[in-house]
C-alpha positions as MATLAB code, in Angstrom:
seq = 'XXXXXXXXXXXXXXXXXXXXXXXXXXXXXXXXXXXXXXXXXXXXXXXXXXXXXXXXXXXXXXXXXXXXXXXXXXXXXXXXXXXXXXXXXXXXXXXXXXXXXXXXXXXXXXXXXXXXXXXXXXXXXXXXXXXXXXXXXXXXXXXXXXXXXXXXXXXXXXXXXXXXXXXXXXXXXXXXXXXXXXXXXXXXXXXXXXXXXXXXXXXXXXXXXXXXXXXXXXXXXXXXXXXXXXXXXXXXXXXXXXXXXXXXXXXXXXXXXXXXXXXXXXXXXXXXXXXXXXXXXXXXXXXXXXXXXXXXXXXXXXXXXXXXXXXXXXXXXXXXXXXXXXXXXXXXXXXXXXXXXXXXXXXXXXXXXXXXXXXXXXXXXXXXXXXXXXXXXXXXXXXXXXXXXXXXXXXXXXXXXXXXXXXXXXXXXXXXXXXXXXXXXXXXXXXXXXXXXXXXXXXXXXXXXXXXXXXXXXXXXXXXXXXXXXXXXXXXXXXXXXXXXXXXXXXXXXXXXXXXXXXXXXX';
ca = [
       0.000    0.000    0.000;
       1.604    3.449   -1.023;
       1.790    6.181    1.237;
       1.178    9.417   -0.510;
       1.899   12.747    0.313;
      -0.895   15.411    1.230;
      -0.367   17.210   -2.103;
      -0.231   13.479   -3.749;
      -3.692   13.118   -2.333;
      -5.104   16.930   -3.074;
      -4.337   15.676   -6.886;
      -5.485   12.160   -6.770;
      -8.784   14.014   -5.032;
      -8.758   16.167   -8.301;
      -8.391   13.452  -10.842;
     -11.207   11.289   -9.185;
     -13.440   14.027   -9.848;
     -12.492   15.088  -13.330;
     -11.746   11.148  -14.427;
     -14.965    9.339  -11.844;
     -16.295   12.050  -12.982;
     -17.690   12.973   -9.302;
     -18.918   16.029   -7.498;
     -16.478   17.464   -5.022;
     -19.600   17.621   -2.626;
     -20.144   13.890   -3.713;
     -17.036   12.464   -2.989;
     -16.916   14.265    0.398;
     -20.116   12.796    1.158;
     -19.060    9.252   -0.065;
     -15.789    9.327    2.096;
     -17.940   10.791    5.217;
     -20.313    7.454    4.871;
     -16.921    5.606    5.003;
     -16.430    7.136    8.315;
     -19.682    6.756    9.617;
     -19.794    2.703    8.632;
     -16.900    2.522   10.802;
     -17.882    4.567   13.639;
     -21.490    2.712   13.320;
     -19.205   -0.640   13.598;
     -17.163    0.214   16.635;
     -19.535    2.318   18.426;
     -23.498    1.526   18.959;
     -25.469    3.495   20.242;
     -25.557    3.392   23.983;
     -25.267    5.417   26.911;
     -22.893    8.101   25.650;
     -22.969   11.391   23.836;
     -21.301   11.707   20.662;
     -19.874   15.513   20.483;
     -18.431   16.418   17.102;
     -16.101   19.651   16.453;
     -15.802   21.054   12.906;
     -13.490   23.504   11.458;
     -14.319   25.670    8.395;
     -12.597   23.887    5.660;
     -13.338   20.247    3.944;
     -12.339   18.757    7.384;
     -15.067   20.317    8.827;
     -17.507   19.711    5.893;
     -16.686   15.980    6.584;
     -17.811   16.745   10.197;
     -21.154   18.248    9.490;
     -21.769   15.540    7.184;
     -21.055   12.461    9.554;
     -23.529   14.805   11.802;
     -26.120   14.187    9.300;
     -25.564   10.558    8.929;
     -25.308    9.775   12.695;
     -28.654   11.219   13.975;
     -31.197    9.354   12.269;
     -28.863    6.119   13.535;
     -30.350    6.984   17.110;
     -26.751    8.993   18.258;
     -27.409   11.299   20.722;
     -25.300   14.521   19.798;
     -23.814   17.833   19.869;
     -22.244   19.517   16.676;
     -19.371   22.326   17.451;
     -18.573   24.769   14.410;
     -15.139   26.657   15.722;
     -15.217   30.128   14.181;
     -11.400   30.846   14.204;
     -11.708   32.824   10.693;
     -14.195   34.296    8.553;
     -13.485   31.952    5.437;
     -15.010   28.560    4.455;
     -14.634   25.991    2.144;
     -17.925   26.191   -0.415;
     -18.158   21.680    0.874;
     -18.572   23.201    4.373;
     -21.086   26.174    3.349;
     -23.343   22.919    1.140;
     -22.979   20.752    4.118;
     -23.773   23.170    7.068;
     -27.011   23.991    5.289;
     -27.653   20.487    4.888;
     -27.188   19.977    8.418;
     -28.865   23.304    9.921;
     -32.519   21.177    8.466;
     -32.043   18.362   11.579;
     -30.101   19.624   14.470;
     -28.926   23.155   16.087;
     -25.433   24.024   15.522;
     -23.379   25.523   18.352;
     -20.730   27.983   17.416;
     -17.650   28.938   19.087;
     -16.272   32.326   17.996;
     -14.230   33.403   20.741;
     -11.887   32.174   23.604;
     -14.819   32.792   26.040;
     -16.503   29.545   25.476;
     -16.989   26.924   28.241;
     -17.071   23.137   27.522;
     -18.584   20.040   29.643;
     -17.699   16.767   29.001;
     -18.953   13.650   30.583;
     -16.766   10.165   31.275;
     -18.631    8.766   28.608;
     -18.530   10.879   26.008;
     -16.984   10.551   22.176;
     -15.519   12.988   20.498;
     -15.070   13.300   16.847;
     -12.148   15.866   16.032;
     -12.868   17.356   12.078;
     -11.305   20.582   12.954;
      -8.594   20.522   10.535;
      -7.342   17.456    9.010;
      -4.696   16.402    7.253;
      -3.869   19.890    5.131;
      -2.322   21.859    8.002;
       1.650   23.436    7.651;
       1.451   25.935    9.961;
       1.430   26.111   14.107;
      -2.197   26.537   15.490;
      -2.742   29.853   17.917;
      -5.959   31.440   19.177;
      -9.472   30.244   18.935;
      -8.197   26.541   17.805;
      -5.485   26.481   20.573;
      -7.739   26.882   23.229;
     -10.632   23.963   21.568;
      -8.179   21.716   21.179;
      -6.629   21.805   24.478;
      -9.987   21.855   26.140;
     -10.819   19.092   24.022;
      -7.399   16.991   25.365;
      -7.935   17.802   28.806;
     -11.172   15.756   28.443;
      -9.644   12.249   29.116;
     -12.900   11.093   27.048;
     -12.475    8.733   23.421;
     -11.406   11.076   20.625;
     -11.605    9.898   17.118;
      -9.536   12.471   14.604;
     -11.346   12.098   10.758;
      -8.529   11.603    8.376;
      -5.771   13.210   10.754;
      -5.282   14.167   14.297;
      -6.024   18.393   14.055;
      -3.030   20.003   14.427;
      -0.597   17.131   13.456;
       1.683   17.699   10.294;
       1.266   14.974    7.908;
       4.516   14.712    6.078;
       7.170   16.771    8.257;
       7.844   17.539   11.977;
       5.726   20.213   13.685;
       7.527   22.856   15.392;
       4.982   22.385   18.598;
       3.093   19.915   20.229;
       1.685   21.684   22.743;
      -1.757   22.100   20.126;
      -2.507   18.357   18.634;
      -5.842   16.822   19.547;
      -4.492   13.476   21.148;
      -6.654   10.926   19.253;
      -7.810    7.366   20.707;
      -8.417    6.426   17.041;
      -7.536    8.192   13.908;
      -9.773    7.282   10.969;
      -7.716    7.792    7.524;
      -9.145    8.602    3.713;
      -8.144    5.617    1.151;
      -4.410    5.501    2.384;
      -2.291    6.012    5.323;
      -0.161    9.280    5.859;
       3.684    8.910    6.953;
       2.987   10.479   10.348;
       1.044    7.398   11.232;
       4.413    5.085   11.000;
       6.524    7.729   13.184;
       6.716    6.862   16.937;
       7.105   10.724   17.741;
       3.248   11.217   16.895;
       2.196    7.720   18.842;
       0.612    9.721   21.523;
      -1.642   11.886   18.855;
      -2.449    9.269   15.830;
      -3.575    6.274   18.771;
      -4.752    3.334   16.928;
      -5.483    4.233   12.761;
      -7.759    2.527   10.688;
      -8.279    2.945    6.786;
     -11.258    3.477    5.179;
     -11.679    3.403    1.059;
     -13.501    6.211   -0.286;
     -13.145    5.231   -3.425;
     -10.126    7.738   -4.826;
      -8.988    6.618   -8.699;
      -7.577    3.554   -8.828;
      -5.364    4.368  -11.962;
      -3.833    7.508  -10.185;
      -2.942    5.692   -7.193;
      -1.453    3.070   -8.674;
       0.683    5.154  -11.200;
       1.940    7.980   -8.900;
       5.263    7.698   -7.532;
       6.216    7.525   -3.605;
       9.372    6.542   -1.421;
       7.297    5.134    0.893;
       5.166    1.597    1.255;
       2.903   -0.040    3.999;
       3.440   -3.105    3.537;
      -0.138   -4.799    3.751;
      -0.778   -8.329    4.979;
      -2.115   -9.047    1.245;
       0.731   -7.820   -0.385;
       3.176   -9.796    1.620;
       1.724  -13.252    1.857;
       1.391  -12.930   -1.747;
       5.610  -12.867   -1.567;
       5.905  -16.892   -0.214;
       7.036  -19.382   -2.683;
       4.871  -22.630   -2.367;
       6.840  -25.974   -2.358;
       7.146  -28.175   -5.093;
       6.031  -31.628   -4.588;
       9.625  -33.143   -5.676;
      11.540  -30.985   -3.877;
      14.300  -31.996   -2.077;
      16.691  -30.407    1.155;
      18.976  -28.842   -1.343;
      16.273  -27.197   -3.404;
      16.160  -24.699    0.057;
      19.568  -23.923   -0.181;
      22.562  -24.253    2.583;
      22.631  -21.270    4.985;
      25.955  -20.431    7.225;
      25.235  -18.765   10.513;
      28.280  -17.091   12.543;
      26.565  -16.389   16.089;
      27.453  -16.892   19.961;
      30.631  -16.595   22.112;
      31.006  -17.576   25.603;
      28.226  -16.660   27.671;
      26.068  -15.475   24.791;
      24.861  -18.845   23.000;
      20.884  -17.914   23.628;
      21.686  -15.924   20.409;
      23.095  -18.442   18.251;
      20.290  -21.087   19.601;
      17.400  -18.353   18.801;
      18.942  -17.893   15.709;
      19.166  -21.161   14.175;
      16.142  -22.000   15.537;
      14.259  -19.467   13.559;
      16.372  -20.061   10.632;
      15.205  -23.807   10.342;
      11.837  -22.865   11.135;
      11.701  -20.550    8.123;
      12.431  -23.554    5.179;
      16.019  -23.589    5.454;
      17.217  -26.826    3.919;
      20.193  -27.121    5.486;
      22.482  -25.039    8.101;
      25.632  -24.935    9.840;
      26.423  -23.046   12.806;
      29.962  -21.245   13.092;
      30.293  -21.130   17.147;
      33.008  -21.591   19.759;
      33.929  -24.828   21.135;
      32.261  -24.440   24.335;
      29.264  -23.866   22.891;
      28.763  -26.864   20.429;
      27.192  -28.883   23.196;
      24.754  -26.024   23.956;
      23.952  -26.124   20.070;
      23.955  -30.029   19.224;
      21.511  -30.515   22.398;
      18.949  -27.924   21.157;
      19.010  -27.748   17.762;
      20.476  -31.759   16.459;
      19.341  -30.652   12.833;
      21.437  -28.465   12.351;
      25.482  -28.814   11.512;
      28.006  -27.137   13.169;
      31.544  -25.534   11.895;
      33.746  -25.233   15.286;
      35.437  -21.824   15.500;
      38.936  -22.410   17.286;
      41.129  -20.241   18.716;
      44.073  -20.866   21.342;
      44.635  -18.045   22.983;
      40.727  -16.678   23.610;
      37.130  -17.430   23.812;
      36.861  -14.888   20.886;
      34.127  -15.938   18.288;
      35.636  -15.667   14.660;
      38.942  -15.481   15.265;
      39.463  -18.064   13.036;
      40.630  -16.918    9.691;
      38.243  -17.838    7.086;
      39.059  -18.721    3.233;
      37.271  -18.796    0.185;
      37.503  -22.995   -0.077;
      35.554  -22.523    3.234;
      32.588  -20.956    1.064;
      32.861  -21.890   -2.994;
      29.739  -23.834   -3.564;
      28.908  -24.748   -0.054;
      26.171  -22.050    1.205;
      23.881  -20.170   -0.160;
      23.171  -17.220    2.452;
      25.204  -16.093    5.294;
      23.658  -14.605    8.716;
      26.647  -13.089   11.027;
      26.184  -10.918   14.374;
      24.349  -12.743   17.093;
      26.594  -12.533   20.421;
      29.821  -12.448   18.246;
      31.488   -9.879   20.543;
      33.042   -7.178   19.484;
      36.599   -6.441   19.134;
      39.683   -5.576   16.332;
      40.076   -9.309   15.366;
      36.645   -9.691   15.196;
      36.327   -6.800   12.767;
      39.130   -8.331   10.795;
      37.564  -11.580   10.471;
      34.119   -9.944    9.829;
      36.264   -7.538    7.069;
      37.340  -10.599    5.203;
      34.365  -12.936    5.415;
      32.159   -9.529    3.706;
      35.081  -10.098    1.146;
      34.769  -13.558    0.648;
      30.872  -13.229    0.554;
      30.942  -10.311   -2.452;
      33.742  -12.352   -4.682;
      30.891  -15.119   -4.173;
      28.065  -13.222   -4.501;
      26.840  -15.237   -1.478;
      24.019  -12.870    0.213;
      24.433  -11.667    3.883;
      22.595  -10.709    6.662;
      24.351   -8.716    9.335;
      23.162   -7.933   12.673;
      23.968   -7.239   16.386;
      27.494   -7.225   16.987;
      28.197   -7.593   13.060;
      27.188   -4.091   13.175;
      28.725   -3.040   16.142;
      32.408   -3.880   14.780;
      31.389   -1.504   12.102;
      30.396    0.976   14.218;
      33.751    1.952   15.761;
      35.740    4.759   13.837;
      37.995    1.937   12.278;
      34.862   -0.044   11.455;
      32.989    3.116   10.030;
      35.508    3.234    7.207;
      35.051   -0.336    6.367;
      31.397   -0.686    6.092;
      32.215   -0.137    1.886;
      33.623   -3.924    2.033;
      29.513   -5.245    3.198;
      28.841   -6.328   -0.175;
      25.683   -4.398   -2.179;
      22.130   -5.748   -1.596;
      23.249   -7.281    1.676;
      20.895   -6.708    4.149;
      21.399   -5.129    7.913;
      19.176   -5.821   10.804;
      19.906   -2.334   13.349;
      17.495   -1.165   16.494;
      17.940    3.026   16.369;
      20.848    2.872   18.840;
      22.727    0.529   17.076;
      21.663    2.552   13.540;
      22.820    5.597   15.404;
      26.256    4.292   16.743;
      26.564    2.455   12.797;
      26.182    6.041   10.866;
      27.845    8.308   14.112;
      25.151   11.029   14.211;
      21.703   11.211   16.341;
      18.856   12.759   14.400;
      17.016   15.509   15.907;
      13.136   13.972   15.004;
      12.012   10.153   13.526;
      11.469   12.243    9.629;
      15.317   13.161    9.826;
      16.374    9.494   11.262;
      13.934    8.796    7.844;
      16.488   10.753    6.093;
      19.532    9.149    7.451;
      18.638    5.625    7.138;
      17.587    6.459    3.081;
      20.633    7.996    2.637;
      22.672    4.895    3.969;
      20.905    2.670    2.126;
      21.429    4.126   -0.875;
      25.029    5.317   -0.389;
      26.467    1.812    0.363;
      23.755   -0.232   -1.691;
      22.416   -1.975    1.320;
      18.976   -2.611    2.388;
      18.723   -1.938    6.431;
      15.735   -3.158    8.578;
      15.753   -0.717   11.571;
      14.123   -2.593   13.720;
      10.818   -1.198   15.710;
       7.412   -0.824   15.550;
       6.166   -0.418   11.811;
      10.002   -1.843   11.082;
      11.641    0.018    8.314;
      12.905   -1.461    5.239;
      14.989    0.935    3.501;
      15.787   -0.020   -0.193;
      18.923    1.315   -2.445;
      16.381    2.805   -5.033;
      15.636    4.987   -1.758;
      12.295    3.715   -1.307;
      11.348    2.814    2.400;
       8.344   -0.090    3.483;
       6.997   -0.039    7.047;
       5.697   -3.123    8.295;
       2.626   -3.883    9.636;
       2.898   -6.995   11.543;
       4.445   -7.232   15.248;
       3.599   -5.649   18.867;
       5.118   -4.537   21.928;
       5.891   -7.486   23.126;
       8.617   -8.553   21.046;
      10.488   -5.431   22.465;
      12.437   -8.116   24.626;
      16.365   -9.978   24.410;
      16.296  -12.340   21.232;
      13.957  -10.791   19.183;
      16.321   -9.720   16.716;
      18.279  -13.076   16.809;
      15.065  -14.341   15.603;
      14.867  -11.923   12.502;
      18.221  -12.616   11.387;
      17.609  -16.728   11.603;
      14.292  -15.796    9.203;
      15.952  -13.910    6.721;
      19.032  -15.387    6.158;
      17.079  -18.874    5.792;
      14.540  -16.901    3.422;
      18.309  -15.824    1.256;
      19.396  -19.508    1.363;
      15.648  -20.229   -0.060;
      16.461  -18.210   -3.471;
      14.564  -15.319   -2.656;
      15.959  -12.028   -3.603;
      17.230   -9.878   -1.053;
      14.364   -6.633   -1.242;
      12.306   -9.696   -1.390;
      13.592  -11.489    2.011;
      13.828   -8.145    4.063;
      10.203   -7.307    3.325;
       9.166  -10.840    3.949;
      11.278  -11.716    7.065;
      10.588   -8.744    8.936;
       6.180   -9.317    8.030;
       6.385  -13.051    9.486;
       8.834  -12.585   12.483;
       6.065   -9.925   13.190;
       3.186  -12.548   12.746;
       4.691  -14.928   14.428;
       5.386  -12.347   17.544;
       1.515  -11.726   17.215;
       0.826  -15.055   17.211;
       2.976  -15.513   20.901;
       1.793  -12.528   21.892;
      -2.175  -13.906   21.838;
      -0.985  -17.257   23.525;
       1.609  -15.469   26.332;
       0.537  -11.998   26.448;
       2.800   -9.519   25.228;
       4.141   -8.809   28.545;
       4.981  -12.485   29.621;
       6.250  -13.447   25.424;
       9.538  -14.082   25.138;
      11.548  -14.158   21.942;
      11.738  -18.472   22.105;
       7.985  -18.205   21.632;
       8.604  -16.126   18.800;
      10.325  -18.966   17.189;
       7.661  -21.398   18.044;
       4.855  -19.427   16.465;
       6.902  -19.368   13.130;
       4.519  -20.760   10.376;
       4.694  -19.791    6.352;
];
């Protein structure tokens, strides 16, 4: 699913209308029964007053039209029209007429207005919308702070008021705080950033019906990557396939006292279809390995003088026609030989054109000064698995808001030619065409140790498989969400823990 820009939509509004063809008024009306078939959905009618504040513009049309809809439904209500100018929108003008027929309109035209609100209460916010790019003062200040000092259910149409769709506002102090936001036909980038969590609440789509042919033929750098879309990605199995047809995957992972990650790891690579793996680990930790996990193979990494993970020197006879995807990172460690080993296995993995995965420590050894200079030797299209603060240490800069972090992970992907997963809620899957996906799979409970052990098992296995690397990112990231969702129903997403993740791993 494309996210679109609010100018992107103002056009794609415009070509519906010349190309449906549809009246502005029309369409307006279409998208507000959108809203009201949801509202009607989540929200009988019951003990509780529905109070609904309109602005001037198309936002507020929208408003006075739900209005309309609602009361016949049996919705006991009050409609607010905020006066904060003395221009309208000619939607607004048709609608408030429409409206003025069945119920009596309060208006607010100056700061000296009082509002009640009772526990039970639900709010629908149409002040403004989604067109906004300026900071909110006077008149609309004081509603909407009134209107979050409620602590009653607030349900934004299209966009929280106040919130910027595509950029950082300079304030916060003046965004309605939505419960639910209610979006038009696609989702706006705000929705994906966890700065604007606390305004946005839980979003929902609704399809009012915009031009298919202008949707799908307008350009965007960024995706929501839809449950639809994804499953659509999995490759079935062929009835005569065999363990080699799934490919060989190589996973470096674990060092003394951290072999939870290689286990999690492997785990979750052989639950995604891997057909066969080896595990490069330390000595100590084969036993840990062999007892948990006796389908896999393991490659023992020796060194004399240290528990050190790959200080074993690795050759290209090691690789040449033996594996088919390489995952490195998991409790590694992190130190100069490490970074040397990890320098020449990215070498050996490029002269192969073997795919990689690199996460955890992988990254870390990168993400010293010496490291930052080698990160040109990860070969192109291999993929990176960073949380922010290991993104943050990999690049050496913080970001001042989540649209410039946007900005810095694009322009790493595309600089070096690497995809990069950075890890989160709506995960984001930078591309090296510079386009970014957000996933839509996952929950709060898989913000817990392991977690992203578990990705990098499921994508390197998903390399091994033959699948492309864009391909594996997008797809890896969507089911180690699922299957978190799928612990998270069984456990509870406080009590999960990143072995059920692995458990709940089903294509």
């Amino acid at each position: 699913m494309k996210i679109l820009s609010v100018e992107q939509i103002r056009v794609a509004d415009a070509y519906t209308i010349q190309h449906e063809p549809i009246a502005s008024i029309d369409l307006m009306e279409r998208a507000s029964r959108a809203f009201v078939n949801w509202f009607c959905k989540n929200f009988e009618t019951g003990n509780f007053k529905v109070k609904i504040f309109c602005g001037l513009g198309d936002n507020g049309g929208d408003g006075l039209a739900i209005a309309r809809m609602l009361q016949p439904l049996g919705y006991d209500m009050e409609v607010f029209v905020v006066k904060y100018s003395d221009k309208t929108s000619e939607n607004f003008q048709i609608n408030l007429k429409r409206l003025e027929r069945q119920l009596t309109i309060k208006y607010i035209e100056n700061e000296h207005f009082t509002l009640h609100f009772s526990e039970n209460d639900v709010i629908i916010d149409a002040l403004l919308g989604s067109g906004l790019s300026r900071s909110i003062e006077g008149l609309l200040k004081s509603v909407i702070e009134n209107i979050n000092r409620s602590e009653v259910t607030i349900i934004s149409v299209d966009m929280p008021s106040g919130l910027f769709a595509d950029k950082s506002n300079n304030s916060t102090d003046t965004i309605i705080k939505a419960i639910h936001t209610v979006a038009f036909q696609l989702p706006k980038l705000a929705f994906m950033l966890p700065q604007n969590e606390e305004f946005v609440g839980e979003w929902h789509i609704v399809d009012i019906g915009l031009h298919k042919d202008f949707i799908q033929n307008t350009e965007t750098r960024y995706h929501f990557s839809t449950p639809k879309e994804v499953e659509k990605l999995i490759k079935p199995r062929k009835k005569f396939s065999h363990k080699g047809t799934f490919g060989h995957a190589l996973l470096i992972a674990g060092s003394h006292g951290m072999m939870g990650a290689a286990v999690l790891a492997a785990r979750a690579c052989m639950r995604s279809g891997v057909g066969k793996l080896t595990v490069h680990s330390v000595k100590s930790g084969l036993p840990i390995l062999q007892t948990l996990l006796p389908e896999a193979m393991y490659w023992e990494a020796w060194n004399s003088k240290s528990s050190d993970f790959i200080a074993t020197s690795f050759h290209v006879d090691d690789f040449s026609n033996h594996f088919q995807a390489v995952g490195v990172g998991p409790g590694i460690g992190v130190n100069g030989i490490i970074r040397t080993s990890l320098e020449k296995l990215c070498e050996i993995c490029r002269d192969l054109a073997i795919p990689m995965v690199l996460d955890a420590d992988a990254l870390n050894n990168f993400s010293t000064e010496k490291g930052r200079s080698a990160i040109n030797k990860i070969p192109e299209s291999s993929i990176l698995t960073p949380h922010p603060k290991e993104f943050r240490n990999l690049i050496g800069k913080s970001w001042k808001d989540d649209y410039e972090k946007l900005d810095f992970l694009r322009e790493f992907s595309v600089r070096n030619k690497v995809i990069v997963c950075l890890k989160g809620a709506n995960t984001a899957v930078a591309l090296p065409d510079g386009t970014i996906h957000f996933n839509s799979s996952g929950n709060a409970g898989m913000a817990t140790a392991g977690s992203g052990d578990v990705l990098t098992g499921i994508i390197t296995a998903l390399l091994a498989q033959g699948y492309e690397p864009k391909v594996a990112a997008i797809l890896g990231v969507y089911q180690h969400g699922v299957a978190g969702d799928r612990a998270s129903e069984r456990f509870g997403m406080t009590s999960m823990m990143a072995s059920d993740i692995v458990e709940n791993i089903r294509f």
